[in-house]
N, C-alpha and C positions, 0 to 999 in steps of 0.2 A: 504494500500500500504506500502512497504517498501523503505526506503531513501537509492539513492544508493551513490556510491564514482562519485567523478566529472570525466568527459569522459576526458581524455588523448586524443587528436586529433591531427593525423596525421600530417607532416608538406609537403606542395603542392608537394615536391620532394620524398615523401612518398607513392603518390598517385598510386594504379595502375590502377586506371580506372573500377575497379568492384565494388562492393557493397559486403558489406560482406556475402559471402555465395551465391550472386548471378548469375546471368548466361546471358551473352549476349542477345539483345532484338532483336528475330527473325519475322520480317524482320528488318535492321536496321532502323533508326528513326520513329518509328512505334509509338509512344508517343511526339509527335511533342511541348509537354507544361511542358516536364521536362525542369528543370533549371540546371546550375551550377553554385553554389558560393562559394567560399575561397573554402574550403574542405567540404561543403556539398552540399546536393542536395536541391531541394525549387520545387514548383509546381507552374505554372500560371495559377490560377484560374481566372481573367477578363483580359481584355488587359493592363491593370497595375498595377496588385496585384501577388502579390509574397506571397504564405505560406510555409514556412516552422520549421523544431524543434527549440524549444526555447532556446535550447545551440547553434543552427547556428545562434547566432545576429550576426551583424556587417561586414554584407554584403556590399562591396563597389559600388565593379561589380558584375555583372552574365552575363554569357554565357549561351543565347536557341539557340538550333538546335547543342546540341552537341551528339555525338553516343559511340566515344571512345577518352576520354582524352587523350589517348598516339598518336593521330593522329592527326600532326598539319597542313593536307592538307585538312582537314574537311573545310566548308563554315560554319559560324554560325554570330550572333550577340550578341556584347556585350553591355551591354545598364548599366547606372550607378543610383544604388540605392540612391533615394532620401529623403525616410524618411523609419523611421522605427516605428512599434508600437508593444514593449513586451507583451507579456504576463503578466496581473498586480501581477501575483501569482508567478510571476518563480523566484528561488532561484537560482542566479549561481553555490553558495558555493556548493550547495547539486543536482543539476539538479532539482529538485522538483517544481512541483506547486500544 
C-alpha cells in the first residue's frame, strides 16, 4: 500500500448532502441503517454498534433515518455516542493502518 496525505474534511456548513460522486438512493430511505455523524457516514451493524472509517472518530451524535441532509423537515433520530473503540493500527498523522 501506499501512505496517503491526511483527508482535509469538510466543515458541517460545507456539507451538500451527497457523497462524492454519488447519486441519490432511489427509492428514498431505502437503507434504513445508514448513519450520520459530524461529517461522515457510519453503518448500524446490531442495534448498538456503529462502524464506520477510522478518520471518522469522534462521533458525539449520529442521526439514522436520514435521506437528505439539506432537509430539515425529515423525521429521524439522534441518539448520542457513548464509547468509542479505534482501530489499534490507525495513524491519524498518515490515515494509515
Amino acid at each position: 500500500y501506499t501512505k496517503q496525505k491526511p483527508v482535509n474534511r469538510p466543515s458541517q456548513d460545507d456539507i451538500d448532502g451527497l457523497i462524492i460522486g454519488g447519486e441519490p438512493v432511489k427509492p428514498p430511505f431505502k437503507y434504513p441503517y445508514m448513519v450520520f455523524g459530524k461529517e461522515c457516514g457510519a453503518s448500524l451493524i446490531s442495534a448498538n454498534v456503529l462502524l464506520s472509517a477510522a478518520h471518522c472518530a469522534g462521533f458525539v451524535d449520529v442521526q439514522i433515518g436520514r435521506h437528505d441532509l439539506n432537509d430539515n423537515t425529515e423525521k429521524y433520530e439522534t441518539f448520542r455516542v457513548v464509547e468509542e473503540v479505534p482501530h489499534p493500527l490507525y495513524d491519524e498523522t498518515t490515515s494509515d493502518y
